[in-house]
C-alpha positions as CSV (number, residue, x, y, z in Angstrom):
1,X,-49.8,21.7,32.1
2,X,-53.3,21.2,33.8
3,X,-56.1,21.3,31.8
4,X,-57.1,24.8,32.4
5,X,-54.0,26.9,30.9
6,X,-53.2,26.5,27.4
7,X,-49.8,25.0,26.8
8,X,-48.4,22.1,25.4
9,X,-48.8,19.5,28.1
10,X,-46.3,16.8,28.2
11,X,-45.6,16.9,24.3
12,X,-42.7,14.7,23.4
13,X,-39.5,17.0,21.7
14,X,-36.3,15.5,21.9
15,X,-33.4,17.1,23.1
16,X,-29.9,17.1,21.7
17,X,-28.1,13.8,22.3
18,X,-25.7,13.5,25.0
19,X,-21.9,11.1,25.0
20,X,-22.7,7.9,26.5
21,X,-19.6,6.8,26.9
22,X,-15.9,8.4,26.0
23,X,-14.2,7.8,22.6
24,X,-10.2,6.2,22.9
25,X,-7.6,7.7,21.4
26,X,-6.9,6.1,17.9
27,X,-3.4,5.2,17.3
28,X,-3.8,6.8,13.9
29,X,-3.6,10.5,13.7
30,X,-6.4,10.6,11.2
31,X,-9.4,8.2,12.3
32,X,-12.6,7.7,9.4
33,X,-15.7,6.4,10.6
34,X,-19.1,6.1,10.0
35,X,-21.0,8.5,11.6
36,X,-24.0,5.9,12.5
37,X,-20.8,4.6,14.9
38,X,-20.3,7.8,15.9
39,X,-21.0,8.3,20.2
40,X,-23.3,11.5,20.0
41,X,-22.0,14.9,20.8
42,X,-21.3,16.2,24.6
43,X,-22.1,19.7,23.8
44,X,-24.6,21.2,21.0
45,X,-26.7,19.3,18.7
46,X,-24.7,19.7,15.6
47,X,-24.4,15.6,15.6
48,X,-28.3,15.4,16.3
49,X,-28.2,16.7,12.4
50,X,-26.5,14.8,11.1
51,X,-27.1,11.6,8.6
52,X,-25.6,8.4,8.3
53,X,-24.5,8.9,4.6
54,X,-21.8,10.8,6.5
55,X,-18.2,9.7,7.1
56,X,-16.1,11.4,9.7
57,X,-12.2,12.3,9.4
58,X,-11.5,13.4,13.0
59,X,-7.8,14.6,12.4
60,X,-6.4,14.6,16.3
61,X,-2.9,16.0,15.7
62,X,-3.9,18.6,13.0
63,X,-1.9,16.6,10.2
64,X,-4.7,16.7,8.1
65,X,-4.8,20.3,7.6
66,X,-7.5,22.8,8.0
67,X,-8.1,25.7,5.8
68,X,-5.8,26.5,2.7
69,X,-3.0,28.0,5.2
70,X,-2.8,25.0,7.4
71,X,-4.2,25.9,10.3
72,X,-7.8,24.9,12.1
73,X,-10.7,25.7,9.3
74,X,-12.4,29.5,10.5
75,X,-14.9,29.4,13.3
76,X,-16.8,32.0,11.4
77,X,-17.6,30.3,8.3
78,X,-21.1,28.8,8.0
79,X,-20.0,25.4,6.4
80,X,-17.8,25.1,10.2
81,X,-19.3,24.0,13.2
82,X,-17.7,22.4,16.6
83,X,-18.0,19.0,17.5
84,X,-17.3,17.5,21.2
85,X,-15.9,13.5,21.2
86,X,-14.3,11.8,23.6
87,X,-17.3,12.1,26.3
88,X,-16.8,15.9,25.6
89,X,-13.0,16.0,26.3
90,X,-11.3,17.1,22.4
91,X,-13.0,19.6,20.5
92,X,-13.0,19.7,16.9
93,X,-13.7,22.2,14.4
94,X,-15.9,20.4,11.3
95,X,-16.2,21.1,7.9
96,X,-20.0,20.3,6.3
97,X,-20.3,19.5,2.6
98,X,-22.3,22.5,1.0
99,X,-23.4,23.7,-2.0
100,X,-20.3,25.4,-2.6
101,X,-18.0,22.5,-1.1
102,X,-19.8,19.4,-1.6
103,X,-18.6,16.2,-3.7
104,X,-21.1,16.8,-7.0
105,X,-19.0,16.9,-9.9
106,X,-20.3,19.4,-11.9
107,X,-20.7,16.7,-15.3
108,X,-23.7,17.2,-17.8
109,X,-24.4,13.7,-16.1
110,X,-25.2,15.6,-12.3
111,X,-26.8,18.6,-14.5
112,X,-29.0,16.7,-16.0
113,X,-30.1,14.7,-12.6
114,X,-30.6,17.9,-11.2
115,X,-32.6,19.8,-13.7
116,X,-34.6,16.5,-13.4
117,X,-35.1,16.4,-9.4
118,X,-36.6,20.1,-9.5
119,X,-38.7,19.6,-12.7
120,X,-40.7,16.8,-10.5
121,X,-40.5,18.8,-7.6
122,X,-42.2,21.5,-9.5
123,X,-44.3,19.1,-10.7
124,X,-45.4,16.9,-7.5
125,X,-48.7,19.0,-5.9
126,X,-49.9,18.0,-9.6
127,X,-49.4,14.4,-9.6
128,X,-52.1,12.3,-9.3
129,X,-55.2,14.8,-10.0
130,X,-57.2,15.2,-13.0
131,X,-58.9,18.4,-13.6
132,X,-62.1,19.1,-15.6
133,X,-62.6,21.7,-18.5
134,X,-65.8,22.0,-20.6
135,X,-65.8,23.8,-23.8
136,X,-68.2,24.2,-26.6
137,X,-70.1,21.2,-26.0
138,X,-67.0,19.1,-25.2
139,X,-65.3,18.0,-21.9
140,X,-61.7,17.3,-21.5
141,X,-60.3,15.1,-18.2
142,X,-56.6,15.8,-18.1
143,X,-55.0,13.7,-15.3
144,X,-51.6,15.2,-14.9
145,X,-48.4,13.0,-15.9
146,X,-50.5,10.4,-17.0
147,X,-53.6,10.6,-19.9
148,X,-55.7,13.0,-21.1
149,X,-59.5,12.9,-22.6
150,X,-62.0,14.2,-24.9
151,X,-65.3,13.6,-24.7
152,X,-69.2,14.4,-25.3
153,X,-71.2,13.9,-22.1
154,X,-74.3,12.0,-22.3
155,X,-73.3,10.2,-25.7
156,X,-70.1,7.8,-26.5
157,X,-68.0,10.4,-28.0
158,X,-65.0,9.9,-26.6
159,X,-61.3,10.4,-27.4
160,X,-57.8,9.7,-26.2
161,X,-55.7,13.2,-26.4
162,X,-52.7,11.0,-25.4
163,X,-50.3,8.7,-23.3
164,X,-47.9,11.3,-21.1
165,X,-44.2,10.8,-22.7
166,X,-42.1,11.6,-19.6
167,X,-38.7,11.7,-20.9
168,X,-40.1,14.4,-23.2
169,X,-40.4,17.0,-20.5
170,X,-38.6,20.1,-20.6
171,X,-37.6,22.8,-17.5
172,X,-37.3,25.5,-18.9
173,X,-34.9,29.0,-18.2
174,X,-38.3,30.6,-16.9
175,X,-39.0,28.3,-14.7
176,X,-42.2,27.1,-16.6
177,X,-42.3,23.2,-17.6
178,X,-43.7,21.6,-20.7
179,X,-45.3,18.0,-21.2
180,X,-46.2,16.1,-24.2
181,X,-49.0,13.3,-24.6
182,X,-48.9,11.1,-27.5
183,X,-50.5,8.0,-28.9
184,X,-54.1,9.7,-28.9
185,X,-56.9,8.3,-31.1
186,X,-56.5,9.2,-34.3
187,X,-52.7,10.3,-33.4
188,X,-53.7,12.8,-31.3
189,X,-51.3,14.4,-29.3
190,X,-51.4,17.1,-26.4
191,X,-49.0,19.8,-25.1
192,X,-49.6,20.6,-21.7
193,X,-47.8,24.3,-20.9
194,X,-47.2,25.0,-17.3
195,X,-46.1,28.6,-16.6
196,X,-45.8,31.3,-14.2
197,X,-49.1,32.7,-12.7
198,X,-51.6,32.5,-9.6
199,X,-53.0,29.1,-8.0
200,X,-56.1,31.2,-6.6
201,X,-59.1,28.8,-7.8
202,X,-61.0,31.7,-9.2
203,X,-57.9,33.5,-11.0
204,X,-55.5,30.8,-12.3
205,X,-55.4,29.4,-15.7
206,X,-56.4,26.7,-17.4
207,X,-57.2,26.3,-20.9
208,X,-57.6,23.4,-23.9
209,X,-57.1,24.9,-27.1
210,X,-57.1,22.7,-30.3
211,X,-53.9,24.2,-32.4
212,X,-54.2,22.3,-35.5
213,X,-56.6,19.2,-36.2
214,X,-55.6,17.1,-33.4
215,X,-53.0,18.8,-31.9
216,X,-53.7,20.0,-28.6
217,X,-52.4,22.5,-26.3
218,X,-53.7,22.7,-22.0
219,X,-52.0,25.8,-20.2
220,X,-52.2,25.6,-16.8
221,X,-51.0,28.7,-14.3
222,X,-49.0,27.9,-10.6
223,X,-46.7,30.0,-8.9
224,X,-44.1,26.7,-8.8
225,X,-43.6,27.5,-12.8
226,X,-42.2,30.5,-12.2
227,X,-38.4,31.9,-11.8
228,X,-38.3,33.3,-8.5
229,X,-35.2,35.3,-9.2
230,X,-36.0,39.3,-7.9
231,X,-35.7,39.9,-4.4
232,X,-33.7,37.0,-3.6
233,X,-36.3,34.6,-4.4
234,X,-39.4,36.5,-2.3
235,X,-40.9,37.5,-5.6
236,X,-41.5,36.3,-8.9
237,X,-43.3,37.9,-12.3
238,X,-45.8,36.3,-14.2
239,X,-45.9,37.2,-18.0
240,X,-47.9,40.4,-17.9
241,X,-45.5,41.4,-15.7
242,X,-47.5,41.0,-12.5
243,X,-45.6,41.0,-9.0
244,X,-46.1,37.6,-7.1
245,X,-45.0,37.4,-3.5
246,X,-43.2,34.2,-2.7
247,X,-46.6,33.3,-0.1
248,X,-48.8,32.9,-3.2
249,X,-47.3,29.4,-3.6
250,X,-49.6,28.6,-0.4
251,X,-52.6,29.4,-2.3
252,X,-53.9,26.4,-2.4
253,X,-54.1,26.2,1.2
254,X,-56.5,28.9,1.0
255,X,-59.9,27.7,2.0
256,X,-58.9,24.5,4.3
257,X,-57.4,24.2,7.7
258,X,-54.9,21.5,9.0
259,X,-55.5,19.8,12.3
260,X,-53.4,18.3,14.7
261,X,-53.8,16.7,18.2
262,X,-51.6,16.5,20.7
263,X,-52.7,14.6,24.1
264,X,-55.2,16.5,25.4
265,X,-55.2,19.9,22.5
266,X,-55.9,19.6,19.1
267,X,-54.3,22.5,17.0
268,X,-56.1,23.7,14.2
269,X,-54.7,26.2,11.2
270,X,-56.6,27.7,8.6
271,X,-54.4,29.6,6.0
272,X,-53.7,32.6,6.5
273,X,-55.6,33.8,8.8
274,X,-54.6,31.8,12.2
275,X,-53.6,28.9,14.7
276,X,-56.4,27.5,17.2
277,X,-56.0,25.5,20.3
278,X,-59.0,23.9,21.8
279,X,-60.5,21.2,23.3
280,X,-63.1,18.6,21.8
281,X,-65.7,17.9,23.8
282,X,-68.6,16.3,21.4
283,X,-68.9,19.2,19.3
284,X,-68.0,21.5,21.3
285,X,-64.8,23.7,21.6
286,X,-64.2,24.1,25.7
287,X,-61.4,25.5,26.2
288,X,-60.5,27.1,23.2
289,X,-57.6,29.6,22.4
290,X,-56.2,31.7,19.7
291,X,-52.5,31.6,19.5
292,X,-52.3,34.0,16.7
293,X,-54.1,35.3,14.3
294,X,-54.2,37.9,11.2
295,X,-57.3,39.4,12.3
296,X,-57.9,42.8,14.0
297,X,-54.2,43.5,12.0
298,X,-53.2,45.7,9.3
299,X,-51.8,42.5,7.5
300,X,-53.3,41.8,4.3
301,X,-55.0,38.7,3.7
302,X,-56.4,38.6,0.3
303,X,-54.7,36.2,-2.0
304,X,-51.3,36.5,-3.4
305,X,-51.0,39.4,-1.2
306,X,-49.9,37.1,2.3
307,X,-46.6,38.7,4.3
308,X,-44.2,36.0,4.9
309,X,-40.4,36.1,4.9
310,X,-37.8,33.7,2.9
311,X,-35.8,31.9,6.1
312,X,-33.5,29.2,6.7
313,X,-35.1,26.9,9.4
314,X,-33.4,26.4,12.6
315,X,-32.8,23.1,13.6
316,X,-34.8,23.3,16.9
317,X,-37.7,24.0,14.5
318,X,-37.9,20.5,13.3
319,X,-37.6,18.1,16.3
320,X,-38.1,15.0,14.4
321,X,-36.2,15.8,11.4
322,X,-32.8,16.5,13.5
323,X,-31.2,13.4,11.7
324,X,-31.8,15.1,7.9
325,X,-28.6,15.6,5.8
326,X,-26.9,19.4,6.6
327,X,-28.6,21.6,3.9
328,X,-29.7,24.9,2.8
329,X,-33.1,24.2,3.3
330,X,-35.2,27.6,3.7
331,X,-39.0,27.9,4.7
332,X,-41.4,30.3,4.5
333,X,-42.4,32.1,8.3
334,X,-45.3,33.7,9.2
335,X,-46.2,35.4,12.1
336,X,-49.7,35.8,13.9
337,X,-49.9,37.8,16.8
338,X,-53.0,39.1,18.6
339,X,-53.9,36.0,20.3
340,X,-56.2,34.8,24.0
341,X,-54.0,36.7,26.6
342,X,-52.0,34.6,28.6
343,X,-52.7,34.2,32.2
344,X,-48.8,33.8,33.1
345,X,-47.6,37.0,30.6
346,X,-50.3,38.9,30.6
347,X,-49.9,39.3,26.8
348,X,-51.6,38.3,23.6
349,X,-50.2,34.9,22.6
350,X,-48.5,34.6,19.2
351,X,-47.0,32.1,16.7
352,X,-44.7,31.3,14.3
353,X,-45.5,29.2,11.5
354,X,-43.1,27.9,8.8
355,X,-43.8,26.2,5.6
356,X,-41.6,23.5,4.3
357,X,-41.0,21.7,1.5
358,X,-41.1,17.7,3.0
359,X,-38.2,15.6,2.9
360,X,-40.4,12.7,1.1
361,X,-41.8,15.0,-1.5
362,X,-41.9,12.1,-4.1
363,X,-44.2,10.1,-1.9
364,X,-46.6,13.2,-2.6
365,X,-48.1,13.6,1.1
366,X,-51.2,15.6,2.6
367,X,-49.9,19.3,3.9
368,X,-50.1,18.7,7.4
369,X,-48.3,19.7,10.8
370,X,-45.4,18.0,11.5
371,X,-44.6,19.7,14.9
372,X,-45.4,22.3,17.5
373,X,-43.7,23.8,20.1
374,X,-43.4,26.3,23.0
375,X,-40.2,27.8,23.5
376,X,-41.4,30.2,25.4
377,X,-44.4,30.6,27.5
378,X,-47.2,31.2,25.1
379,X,-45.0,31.8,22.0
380,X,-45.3,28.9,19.7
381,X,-43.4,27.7,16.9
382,X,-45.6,25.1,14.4
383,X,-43.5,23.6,11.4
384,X,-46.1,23.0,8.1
385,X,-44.8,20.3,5.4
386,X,-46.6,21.3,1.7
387,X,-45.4,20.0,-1.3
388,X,-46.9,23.6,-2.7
389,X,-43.5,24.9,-1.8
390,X,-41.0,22.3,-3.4
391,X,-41.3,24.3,-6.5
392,X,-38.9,27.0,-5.2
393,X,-35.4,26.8,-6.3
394,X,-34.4,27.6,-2.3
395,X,-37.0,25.4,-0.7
396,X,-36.5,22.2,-2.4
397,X,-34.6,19.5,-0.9
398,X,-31.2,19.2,-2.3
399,X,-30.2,15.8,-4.5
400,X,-29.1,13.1,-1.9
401,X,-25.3,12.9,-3.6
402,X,-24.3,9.6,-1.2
403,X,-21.5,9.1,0.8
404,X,-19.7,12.3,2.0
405,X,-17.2,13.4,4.4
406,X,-17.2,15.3,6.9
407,X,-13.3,17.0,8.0
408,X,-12.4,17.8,11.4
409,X,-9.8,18.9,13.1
410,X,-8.9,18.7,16.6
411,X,-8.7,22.5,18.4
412,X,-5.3,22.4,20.8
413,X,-5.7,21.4,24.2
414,X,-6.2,24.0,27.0
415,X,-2.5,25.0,28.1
């Protein structure tokens, strides 16, 4: 677009893949191959989702079976989606691992490596801070899943609360975790308690309490620590029985705003209250343009009180992430309306933001935006990675399980 009209220029978002070149017929009936081998599809971009720690069974004669009476598996189940090969020529009807379906076995072993993965996903907007706490006329330093410290500014007081002990953690039913430090001076040890609560700076918790003689006890409050059970996982309850909506996880958000440029734009979004697209020049702003935005609504803003809705992400949403394993992966969605009227519409512009859990969670990385988009003209769709989210039993990225496969079977020929 020219420089006076607010779109999205000449952004780059890949399209679903197209066959390059047609598949023969196997001699086999039942062919298995690696999907990284695997021509992309002809119609759809089911294959554009797909990862290579897939293997394909592309049954051409229906030997293989579909669902448990034989025949092709059922259009309308979720796990089953249609697949073009042959430079579009058979179609198949394919079968994705799930959940439900998948190849985990179930074993106090896979148990355990779950309960694991989601304790550290809880666990991971923590890593790597250290907050401060002064009581009395002491100050602790407690550096999260690592040490924590005692000590008496302005003289060499200072004392060791502990080493952390990570195969000493605990998940527990409520969704709250517990740490232990050990190996203090003196034998001091520390039990740091993180449970269900707010994130808002002013309002969350965080207390040192000294139990016994030198046994110590940090509580710390996050909306990650709790259960997220009622209202199929948009609200939670903290222990005095206060109603969290599933937004408040973004709390942390509150106060900063995330940038992004694109060419010519740069995109700026400042939780909750809305997306910005303008021009630098210098300092200056020229153009600039709302694209949505909570003000002048009836949408509350205050904290822990943000509307946003529990969705599964459509693929189109993530343009760079088309290649992630098949999942249940769900987001959080917010929409801002009441943006700069567009010329070409003559309506308020408005967006769709969605919050996600990131793929490489472990590596800890900045909330930022991964992607923006204009499907239509003037209606944008932004996609957010946060680690603040990977605490949600429905938002974290499932356990990579390896190698699994994929079944599908051929749909007859047209008569």
């Amino acid at each position: 677009r020219g420089r006076g009209r607010a779109g999205l220029g000449s952004l780059p978002f890949p399209r679903a893949a197209r066959a390059s070149r047609p598949m023969p017929h196997p001699r086999p009936a039942l062919w298995a191959l690696c999907l990284a081998a695997l021509p992309p599809a002809a119609r759809g971009n089911f294959v554009a989702s797909l990862h290579s720690n897939f293997v394909v069974n592309l049954d051409f004669e229906g030997d293989a079976g579909g669902d448990s009476a034989g025949g092709l598996p059922d259009p309308s189940d979720e796990d089953v989606h249609v697949m073009a090969f042959a430079g579009g020529e058979r179609k198949f009807r394919c079968r994705l691992p799930s959940a439900s379906n998948g190849t985990a076995s179930g074993t106090p072993q896979d148990v355990g490596k779950v309960r694991e993965h989601f304790l550290a996903a809880k666990l991971a907007p923590l890593r790597g801070q250290c907050w401060k706490q002064a009581k009395d006329y002491w100050s602790y330093d407690v550096c999260f899943g690592r040490r924590a410290v005692q000590y008496r500014p302005g003289t060499d007081s200072r004392f060791s609360l502990g080493e952390h002990v990570p195969e000493a953690d605990k998940l527990l039913p409520d969704g709250s975790v517990r740490e232990l430090y050990t190996g203090g001076t003196d034998n001091r040890t520390l039990e740091v308690h993180y449970v269900c609560g707010t994130s808002e700076k002013s309002s969350r918790t965080f207390t040192i309490e000294e139990e016994k003689p030198l046994v110590y006890k940090v509580t710390v409050s996050g909306p990650a620590f709790c259960a997220w059970r009622d209202s199929d996982g948009a609200e939670a309850r903290d222990g005095q029985g206060k109603v969290l909506p599933v937004s408040s996880m973004l709390e942390d958000l509150r106060g900063n705003c995330l940038n992004l440029t694109e060419g010519w734009w740069t995109y700026e979004y400042c939780y909750p209250r809305g997306l910005t697209q303008f021009h630098l020049q210098g300092d200056k702003r020229d153009p600039e343009h709302t694209l949505g935005t909570l003000d002048r609504s009836d949408s509350p803003t205050e904290p822990d009180s943000v509307r946003m809705d529990l969705v599964r992400l459509r693929p189109s949403i993530s343009p760079r992430e088309r290649r992630a394993p098949p999942s249940g992966h769900w987001t959080l969605r917010q929409r801002l309306g009441g943006g700069t009227v567009c010329d070409e519409t003559n309506r308020a512009r408005m967006t769709m933001m969605h919050f996600q859990c990131p793929p490489n969670w472990q590596a800890r990385p900045e909330p930022r935006i991964v992607s923006i988009s204009e499907g239509s003209l003037c209606e944008y769709e932004v996609l957010v990675h946060t680690t603040l989210l990977c605490g949600h039993p429905r938002m974290v990225p499932t356990l990579p399980r390896g190698k699994e496969v994929i079944q599908c079977v051929a749909e007859p020929r047209p008569a």
